[in-house]
N, C-alpha and C positions, 0 to 999 in steps of 0.2 A: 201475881199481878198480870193483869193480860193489857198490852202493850199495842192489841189492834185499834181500838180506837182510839189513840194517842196519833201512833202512824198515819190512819185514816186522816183524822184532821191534818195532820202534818201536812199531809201530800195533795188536801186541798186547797190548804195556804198558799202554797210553792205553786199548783197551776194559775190559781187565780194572781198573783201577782207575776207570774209567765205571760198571760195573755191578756194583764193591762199592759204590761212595757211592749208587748209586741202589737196590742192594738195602737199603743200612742206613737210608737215608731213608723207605723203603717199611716197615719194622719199626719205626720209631719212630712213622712216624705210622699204623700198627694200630694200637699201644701206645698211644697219644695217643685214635685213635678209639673205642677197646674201652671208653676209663676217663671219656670225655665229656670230653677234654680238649683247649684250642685249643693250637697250639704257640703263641707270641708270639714265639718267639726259641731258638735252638739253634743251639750252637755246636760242633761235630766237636771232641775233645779228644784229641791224639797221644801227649803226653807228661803233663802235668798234669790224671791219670784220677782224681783223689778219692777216695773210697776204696774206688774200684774197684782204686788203683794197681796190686797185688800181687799181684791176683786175675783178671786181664783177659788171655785167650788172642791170640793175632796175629789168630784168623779171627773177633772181637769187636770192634764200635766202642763207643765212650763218649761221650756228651752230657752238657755241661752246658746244662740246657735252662731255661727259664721260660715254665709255660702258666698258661692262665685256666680255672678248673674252671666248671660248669654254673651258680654263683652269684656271678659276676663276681669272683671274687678270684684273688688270682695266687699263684703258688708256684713254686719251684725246687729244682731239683736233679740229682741225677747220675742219666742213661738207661745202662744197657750194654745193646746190642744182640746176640743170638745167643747159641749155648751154646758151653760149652768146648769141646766135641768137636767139635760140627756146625759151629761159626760161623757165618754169616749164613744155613746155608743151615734152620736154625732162625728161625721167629717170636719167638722168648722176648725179651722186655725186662724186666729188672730196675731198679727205681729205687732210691735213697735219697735224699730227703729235705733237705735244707739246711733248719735249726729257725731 
């Protein structure tokens, strides 16, 4: 049984989901950079999107994130990364807020 294209596909799973998580980590932290914001903590969220839930394409990621804005305070809430159409291969970050 010849076992290269098994491997083959294998290894182009593993990039292609390498250089979604590293392009959505790249749009969050623009998004973070643009707004003077430190991440402190971000969490990749697959299935529990907030209320992104209903609204979040397959080529978009969701964070629930908590940063420290330019006056030491902290805040949280839901990132989605990329557009409906484009997915990640857009900058766009949308937030809401956790009050």
């Amino acid at each position: 049984m010849n076992m290269v294209p098994a491997i083959l596909v294998l290894s182009v799973v593993v990039l292609i989901i390498f250089l979604h998580r590293s392009r959505s980590r790249s749009v969050l932290g623009g998004w973070a950079a643009a707004n003077g914001f430190e991440i402190v903590r971000s969490d990749q969220r697959y299935f529990s999107r907030g209320p992104f839930f209903w609204t979040t394409s397959k080529g978009q990621t969701v964070y629930y994130v908590t940063v420290r804005d330019a006056q030491g305070g902290l805040r949280s809430g839901w990132v989605r990364c990329g557009s409906w159409w484009f997915g990640l291969w857009s900058d766009r970050a949308e937030v809401r807020w956790v009050e």
